[in-house]
N, C-alpha and C positions, 0 to 999 in steps of 0.2 A: 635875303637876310637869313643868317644859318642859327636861330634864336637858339637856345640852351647850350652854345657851346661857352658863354660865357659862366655858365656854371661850371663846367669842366674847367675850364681856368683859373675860378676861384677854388676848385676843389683840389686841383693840382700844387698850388701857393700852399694851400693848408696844412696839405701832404708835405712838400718840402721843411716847411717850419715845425713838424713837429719834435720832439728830441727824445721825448721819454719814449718809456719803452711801453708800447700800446695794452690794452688790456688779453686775456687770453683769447681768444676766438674759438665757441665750440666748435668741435672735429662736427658736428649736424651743420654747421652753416658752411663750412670748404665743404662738406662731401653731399652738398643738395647737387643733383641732377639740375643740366641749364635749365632756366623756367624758358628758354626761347631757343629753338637749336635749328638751324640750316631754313630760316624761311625764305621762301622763294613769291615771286609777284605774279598773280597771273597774267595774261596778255590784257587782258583791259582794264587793268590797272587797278582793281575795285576790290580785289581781293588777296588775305597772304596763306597758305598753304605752310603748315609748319610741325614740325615737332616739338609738343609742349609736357611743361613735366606738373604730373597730378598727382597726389599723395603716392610718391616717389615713383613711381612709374612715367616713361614716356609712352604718350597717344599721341594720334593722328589729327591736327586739326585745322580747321578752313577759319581766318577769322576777317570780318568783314571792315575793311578799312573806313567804310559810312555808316560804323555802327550798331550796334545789336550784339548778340552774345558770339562767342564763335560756336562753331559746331562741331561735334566730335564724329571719327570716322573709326570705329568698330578694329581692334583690331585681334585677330586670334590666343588665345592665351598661351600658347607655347610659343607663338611666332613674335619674331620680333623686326623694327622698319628697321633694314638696310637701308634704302634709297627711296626719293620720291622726286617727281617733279608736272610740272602742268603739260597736260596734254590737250585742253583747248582754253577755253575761260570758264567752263563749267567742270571741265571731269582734270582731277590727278591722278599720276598712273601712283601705287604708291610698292614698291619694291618686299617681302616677307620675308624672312628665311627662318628655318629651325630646324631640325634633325628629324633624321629616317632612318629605320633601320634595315639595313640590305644585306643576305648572308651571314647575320649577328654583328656587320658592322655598322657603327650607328655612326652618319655620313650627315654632313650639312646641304639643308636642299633649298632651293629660290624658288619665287611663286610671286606672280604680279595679279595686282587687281587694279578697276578702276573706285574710285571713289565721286560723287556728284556734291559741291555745294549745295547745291538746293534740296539734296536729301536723298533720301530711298537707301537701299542698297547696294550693297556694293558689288559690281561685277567679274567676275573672275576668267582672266583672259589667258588663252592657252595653258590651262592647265591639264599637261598631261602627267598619268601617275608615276611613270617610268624615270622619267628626267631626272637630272639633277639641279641642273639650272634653271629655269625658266622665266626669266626675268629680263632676257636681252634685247631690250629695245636699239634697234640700229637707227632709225630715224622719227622723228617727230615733226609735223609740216610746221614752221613758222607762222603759215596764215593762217593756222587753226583749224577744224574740219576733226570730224570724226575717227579719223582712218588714219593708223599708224604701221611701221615696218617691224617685226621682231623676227630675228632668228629662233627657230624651232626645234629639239631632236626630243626623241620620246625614249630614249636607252640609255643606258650605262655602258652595254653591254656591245662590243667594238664589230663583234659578227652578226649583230642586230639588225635588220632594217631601223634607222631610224635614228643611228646613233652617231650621225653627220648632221650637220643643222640643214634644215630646208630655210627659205625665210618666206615670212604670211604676211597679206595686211589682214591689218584685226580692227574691229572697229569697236572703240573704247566704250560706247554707249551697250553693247549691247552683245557683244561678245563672239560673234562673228565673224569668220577668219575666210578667207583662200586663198592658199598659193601661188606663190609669185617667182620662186625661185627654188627648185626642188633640188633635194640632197645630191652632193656629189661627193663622193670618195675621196676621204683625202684631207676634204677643205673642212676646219673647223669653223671657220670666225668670215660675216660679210662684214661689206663697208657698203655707205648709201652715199650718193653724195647730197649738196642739197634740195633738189629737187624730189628725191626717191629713189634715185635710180641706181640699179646697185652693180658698181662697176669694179669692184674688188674683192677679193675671198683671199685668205690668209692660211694656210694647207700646210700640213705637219704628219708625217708618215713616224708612229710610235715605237715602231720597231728598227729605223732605220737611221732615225734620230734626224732626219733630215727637212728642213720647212723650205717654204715656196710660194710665192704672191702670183693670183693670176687674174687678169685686169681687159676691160673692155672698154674703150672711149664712150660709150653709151647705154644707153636703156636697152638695147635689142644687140646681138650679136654674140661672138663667140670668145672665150676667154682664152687670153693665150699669158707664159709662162712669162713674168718681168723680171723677176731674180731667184734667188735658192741659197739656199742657207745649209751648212754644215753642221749642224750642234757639237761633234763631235769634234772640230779644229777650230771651228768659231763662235764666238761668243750669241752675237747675233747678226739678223739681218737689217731688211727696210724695218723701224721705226714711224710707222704712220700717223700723221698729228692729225691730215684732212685732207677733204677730197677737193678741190680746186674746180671753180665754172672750167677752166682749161683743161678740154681733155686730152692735153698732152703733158699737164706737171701736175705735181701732187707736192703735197709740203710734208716732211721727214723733221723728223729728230735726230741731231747727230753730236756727235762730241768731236768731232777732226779736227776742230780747235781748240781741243781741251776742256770745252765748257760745254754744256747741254745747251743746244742752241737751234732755230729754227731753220729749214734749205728747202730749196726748192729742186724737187727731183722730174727733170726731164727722164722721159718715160721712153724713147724713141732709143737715146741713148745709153738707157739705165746706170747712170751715173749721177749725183751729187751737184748740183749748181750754185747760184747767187745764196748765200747767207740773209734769208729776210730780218732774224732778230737774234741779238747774242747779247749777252753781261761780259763785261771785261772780266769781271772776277769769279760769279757765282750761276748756276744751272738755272735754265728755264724749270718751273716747279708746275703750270700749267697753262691752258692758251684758253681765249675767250671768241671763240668764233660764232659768226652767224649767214648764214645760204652762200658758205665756201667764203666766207671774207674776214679775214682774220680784224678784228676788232682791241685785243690787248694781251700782255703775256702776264703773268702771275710769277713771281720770283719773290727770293729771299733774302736781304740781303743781311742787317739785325730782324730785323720785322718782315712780316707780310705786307710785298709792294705787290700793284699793277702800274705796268707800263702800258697805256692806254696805247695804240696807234690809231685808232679813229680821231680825232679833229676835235669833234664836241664833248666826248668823252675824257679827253687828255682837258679840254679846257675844266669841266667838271670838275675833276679830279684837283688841279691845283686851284681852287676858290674851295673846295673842302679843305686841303692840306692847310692855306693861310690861314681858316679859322680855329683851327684845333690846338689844344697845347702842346709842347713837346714832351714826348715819351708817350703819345698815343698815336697810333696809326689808324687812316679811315680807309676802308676797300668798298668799291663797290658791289655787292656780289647780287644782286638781281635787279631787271630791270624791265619795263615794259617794250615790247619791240619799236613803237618810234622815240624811245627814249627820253622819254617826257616825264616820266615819273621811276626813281632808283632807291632802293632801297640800300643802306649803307651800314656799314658797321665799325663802330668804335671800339677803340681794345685796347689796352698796354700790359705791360707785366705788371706793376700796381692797378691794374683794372679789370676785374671781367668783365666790362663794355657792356653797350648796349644796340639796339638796332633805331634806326630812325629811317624815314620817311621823306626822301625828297623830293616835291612835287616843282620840277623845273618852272611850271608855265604859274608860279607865285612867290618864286624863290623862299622858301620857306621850307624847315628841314623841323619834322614834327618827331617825337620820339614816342619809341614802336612799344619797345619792352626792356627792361635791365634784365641782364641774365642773371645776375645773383646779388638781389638786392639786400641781401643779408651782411652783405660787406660794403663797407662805408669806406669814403677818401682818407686818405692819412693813415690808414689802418696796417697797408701792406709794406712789405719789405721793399726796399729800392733795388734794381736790378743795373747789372753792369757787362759789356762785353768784354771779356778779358783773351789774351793769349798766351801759350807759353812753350818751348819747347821739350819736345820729345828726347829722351835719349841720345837718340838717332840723329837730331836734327831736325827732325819733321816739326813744322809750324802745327800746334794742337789750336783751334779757335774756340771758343766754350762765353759762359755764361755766371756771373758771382752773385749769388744773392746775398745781404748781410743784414742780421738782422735789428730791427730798429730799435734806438737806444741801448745800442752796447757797443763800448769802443771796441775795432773790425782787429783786435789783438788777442791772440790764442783763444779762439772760439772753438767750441764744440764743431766739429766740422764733417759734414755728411757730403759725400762723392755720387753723384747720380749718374750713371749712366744712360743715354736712351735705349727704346727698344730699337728695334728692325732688324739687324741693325743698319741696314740702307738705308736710312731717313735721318735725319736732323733734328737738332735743338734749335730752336729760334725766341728771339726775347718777345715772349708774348705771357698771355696770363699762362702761370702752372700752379694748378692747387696744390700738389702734393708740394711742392718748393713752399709755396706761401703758407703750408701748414707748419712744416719744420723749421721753416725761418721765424714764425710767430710764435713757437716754443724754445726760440731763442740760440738755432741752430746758423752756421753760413753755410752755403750749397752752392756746390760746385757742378755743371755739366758741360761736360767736354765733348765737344765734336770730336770722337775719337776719329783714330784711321780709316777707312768703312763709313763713313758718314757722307751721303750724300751732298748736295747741292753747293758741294766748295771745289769743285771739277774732277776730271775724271782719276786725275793720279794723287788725290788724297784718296778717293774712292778705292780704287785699287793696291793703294798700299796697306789696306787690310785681306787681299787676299792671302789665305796661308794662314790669316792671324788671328784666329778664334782662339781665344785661351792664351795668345804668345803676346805678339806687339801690341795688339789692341790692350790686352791687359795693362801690358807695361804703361801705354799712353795715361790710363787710368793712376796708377802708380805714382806715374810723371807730375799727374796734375797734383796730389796730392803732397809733393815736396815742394811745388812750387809755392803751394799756399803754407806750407811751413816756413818756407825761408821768406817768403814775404812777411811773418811776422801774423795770419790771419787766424791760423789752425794749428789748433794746440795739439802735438803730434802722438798726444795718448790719447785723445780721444777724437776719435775717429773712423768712422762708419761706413759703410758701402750701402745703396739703396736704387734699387731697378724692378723696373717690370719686363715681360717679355725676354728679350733678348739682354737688357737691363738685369734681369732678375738671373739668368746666366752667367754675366759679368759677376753678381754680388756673391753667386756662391764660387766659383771662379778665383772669384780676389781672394777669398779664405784659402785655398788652396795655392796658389801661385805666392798669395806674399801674407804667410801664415800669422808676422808679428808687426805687419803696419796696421788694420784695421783690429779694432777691439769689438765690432760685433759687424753684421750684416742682416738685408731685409733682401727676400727674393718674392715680389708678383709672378706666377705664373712663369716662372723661368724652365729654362732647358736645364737638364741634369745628366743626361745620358743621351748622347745622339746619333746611336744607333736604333736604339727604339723610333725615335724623330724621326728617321728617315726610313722604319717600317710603317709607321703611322702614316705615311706620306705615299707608300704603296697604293693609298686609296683612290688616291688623284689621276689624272689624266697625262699630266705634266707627270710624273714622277719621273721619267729620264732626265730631266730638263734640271727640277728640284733637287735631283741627287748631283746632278753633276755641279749643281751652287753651291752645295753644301761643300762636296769634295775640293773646291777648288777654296773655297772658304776655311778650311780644317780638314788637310787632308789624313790626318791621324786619329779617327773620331775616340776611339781609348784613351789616347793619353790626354785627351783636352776636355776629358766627361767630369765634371766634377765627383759625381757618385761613385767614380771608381780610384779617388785621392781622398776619400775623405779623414786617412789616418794623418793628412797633413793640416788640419782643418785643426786649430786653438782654440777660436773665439765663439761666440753663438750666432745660430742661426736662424732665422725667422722666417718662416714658408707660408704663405697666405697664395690658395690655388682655388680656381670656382671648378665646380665637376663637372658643367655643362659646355667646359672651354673646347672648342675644335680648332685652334690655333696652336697652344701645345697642350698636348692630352695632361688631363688630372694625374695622371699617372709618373709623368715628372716629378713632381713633388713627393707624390708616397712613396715613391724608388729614393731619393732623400732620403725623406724622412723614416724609413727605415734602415740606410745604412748607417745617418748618425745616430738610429739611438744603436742599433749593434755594435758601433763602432764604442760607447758609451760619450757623445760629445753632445752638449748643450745644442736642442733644438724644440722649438716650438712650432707647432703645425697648425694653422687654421682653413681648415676645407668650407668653402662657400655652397650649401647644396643646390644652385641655382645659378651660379654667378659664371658666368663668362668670359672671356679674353680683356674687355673692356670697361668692366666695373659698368654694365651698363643696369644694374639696379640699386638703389640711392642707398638703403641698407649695406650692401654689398662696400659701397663707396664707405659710408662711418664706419663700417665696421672693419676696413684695412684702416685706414687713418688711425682708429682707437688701440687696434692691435701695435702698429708701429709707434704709437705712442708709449703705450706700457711697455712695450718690449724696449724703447731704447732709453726710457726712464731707469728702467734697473742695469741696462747691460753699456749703456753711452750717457748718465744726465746732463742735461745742457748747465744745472744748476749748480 
């Protein structure tokens, strides 16, 4: 019996019937940080491992499914969790990252520890000071045990000893390491299969541009060359999803179908085989494997699905889907290894869900935590998949919020574009959407050109179109919702973060008298700088040549160097601790508008980050983009 889902379904009803137009909802309760974010199950079942949010800050913490308080696990005050996950039933590896300063470049650095439920301290595993990453776990044993695999290097520095990864086992309890596979020239990156045993290295010459897989049927013996890769004529190579009990296939990632889809690569004849899993329409988004046995794929199609391929799993999966209401999707995202007990998660674009508790062997589905119980049923805006065409022709897919209680005719109307810009929009919760639709906005995002997971040749007809087609796509969506009747065509706004935030100063330039103002997160402004910043990296060949092939003209498509075509206002909110696009984007902005003398307001976060990952940070854009489009866009 799935108990509480019949409150979801009376709360769904509620939501449908209501008409009026809701009360306002403080920018403090959309911009709380989740009170419940990415928990995971340990192997026996008894415990959940999580990131939890405390007077606005996310920590570390262990909380015990049989009761008692949870436990907090210490975490550094500049560093912040990247990743975590269970490394036996006692210890979490839990993933740190935060800045270093090397040659006055101040560079983002990884560092892993273990953590123990039952307490003590935390141990600090290969941390060497040189590194930059240190956090790459390649294997973890499913049957639990002390003793894990990480790849190693102690340099930056390319003529170093040290600055090829070796790989260690390390032993989580106590921080004790010896190698297992010593550095080799060449090879960046192992693979392990499920057992341990490390039968692949992934090898990249930085000067030559040129990559290479070299591979061993086994634990013992000598690697020889499976393919090779051009960077300079080809895009890419092997795609590795997993290493297969068969040591003669390996399963790839490939698009030869058009669609991001699973194959099985025979290795003898280094070629491409049987297609294990594909979507007719849209890209595999991730796969759920366990000791080499593929278990389910992760895809998108409005929502976040899994396509279970295990048996018990797929049955699961649909006896959750019949209980739940429509317009929410359930995933399972953790679960004990014999699958007795799965933690699941509830979600819609009206909901920021919650996690529950499945314990199979009582049928009974308990509920774990609501991520933002501050917002209540019936409260949010209804979400829609909509389409419409490009210019061009090109089919655009995107997403319509409108907001509740006001007939969906000549509304104030805000254009969001996503970040990445290789990622997706998907109808799931978005705050920034449910904030401006509760101020009485409609919100448009369009999977522009460049957007991933709708196959490979919507993907590729953004190259070339940084600032061009992609633009126009933008554009596109915003006539359509005029001639539909939804968006009243004086008022209307552009609104992104990241590569979004690019798009919004962008639009101002490109189409100087469709938008009446614009909001930029952390956007790109000038991407020549971009791609000196990016000098820092390892990849930078690789980096530069995405970008060139993405905007091969970086002048004429830098916002900051057009901005005498710029009308409307502009709103800059940038945190200064960002190593995704440097603070400095912004202030190169925000210093040509105001020389140029054009309406610009700047809010620098002295703390904040790519991600708005502190809750202040979080109200305090929301509050900003409030007042800002109160005077320069009102909804009222």
């Amino acid at each position: 019996m799935l108990w509480g889902c019949a409150f979801l379904v009376a709360a769904a009803i509620a939501g449908a019937a209501q008409a009026a137009p809701p009360p306002r909802i403080p920018a403090e309760t959309f911009g709380r940080l989740p009170f419940i974010e990415d928990p995971k199950l340990s192997p026996d079942g008894s415990t959940i491992a999580a990131k939890l949010s405390v007077n606005g800050k996310q920590i570390f913490a262990f909380i015990p499914l049989t009761g008692g308080a949870p436990r907090l696990a210490p975490v550094p005050e500049r560093a912040s969790i990247s990743w975590f996950n269970w490394a036996n039933s006692d210890r979490a590896l839990i993933s740190l990252w935060t800045t270093s300063t090397v040659e006055g470049t101040e560079i983002a650095i990884t560092r892993l520890v273990s953590a123990s439920r039952s307490g003590g301290a935390s141990v600090r595993l290969n941390w060497k000071p040189g590194a930059q990453f240190g956090d790459n776990v390649i294997h973890i044993p499913t049957g639990g045990g002390d003793r894990i695999l990480m790849a190693s290097t102690e340099t930056i520095y390319s003529n170093y000893p040290g600055f090829y990864p070796s790989v260690i086992e390390i032993d989580v309890a106590t921080g004790k390491s010896r190698r297992v596979i010593a550095e080799r020239s060449g090879i960046r990156a192992w693979y392990a299969d499920h057992t341990g045993a490390i039968r692949l290295g992934r090898g990249y010459d930085r000067q030559k541009n040129i990559g290479k897989f070299v591979y061993r049927p086994g634990a013992e013996g000598l690697f020889r060359v499976i393919d090779r890769v051009d960077y300079d004529s080809a895009e890419e190579g092997l795609d590795i999803a997993y290493l297969t009990p068969d040591p003669d296939k390996l399963v790839v990632i490939s698009d030869g179908d058009g669609r991001q889809a699973l194959y099985e690569y025979d290795i003898a004849t280094q070629k491409i085989g049987a297609r294990l899993w594909g979507h007719a329409t849209y890209d595999l988004d991730d796969i759920q494997v366990r000791d080499g046995v593929l278990l389910g794929v992760d895809y998108v199609d409005d929502m976040p699905r899994t396509d279970w391929v295990d048996p018990e799993l797929k049955e699961v999966q649909a006896s959750i889907d019949k209980a739940i209401p429509a317009g929410m999707a359930a995933r399972i995202v953790s679960m004990t290894p014999d699958k007795t007990i799965l933690l699941v998660r509830m979600s819609g674009p009206t909901n920021p869900g919650a996690f529950y508790v499945f314990d199979r062997r009582d049928g009974k589905m308990r509920r774990l935590a609501q991520i933002n119980d501050g917002l209540k049923p019936g409260q949010l805006a209804p979400v829609k998949p909509v389409s419409y065409k490009a210019r061009d022709g090109l089919n655009i897919p995107g997403y319509l919020t409108l907001p509740v209680g006001r007939a969906p005719k000549n509304l104030p109307f805000i254009i969001m574009p996503h970040g990445g810009p290789a990622v997706r929009d998907a109808m799931d919760y978005d705050h920034w959407v449910q904030f401006l639709a509760n101020r009485g906005y409609a919100v448009l995002q369009p999977n522009y050109r460049g957007s991933t997971g709708f196959g490979t040749a919507h993907q590729d007809a953004g190259d070339g179109e940084w600032g061009l087609k992609m633009q126009d796509d933008l554009a596109d969506g915003v006539a359509w919702a005029v001639a539909q009747g939804i968006a009243d065509p004086k008022r209307v706004c552009i609104v992104g973060g990241s590569y979004g935030g690019y798009a919004a100063m962008q639009g101002l330039v490109r189409d100087p008298d469709l938008y009446r103002c614009a909001v930029s997160f952390a956007g790109v402004s000038h991407m020549k700088s971009l791609l000196a910043f990016n000098r820092n990296f390892l990849n930078y060949k690789r980096v530069r040549k995405q970008l060139k092939t993405s905007a091969p003209d970086f002048d004429a498509i830098s916002p900051v160097n057009s901005v005498d075509r710029i009308k409307a206002p502009l709103l800059l909110v940038h945190g200064k601790d960002d190593l995704r696009v440097p603070f400095d984007q912004s202030t190169r902005m925000y210093a040509a508008m105001t020389k140029a003398g054009k309406t610009v307001e700047f809010v620098p976060q002295e703390k904040g980050d790519h991600h708005l990952s502190i809750e202040a940070d979080r109200i305090g854009f929301l509050t900003a983009m409030e007042s800002f489009l109160a005077r320069y866009n009102p909804a009222d």
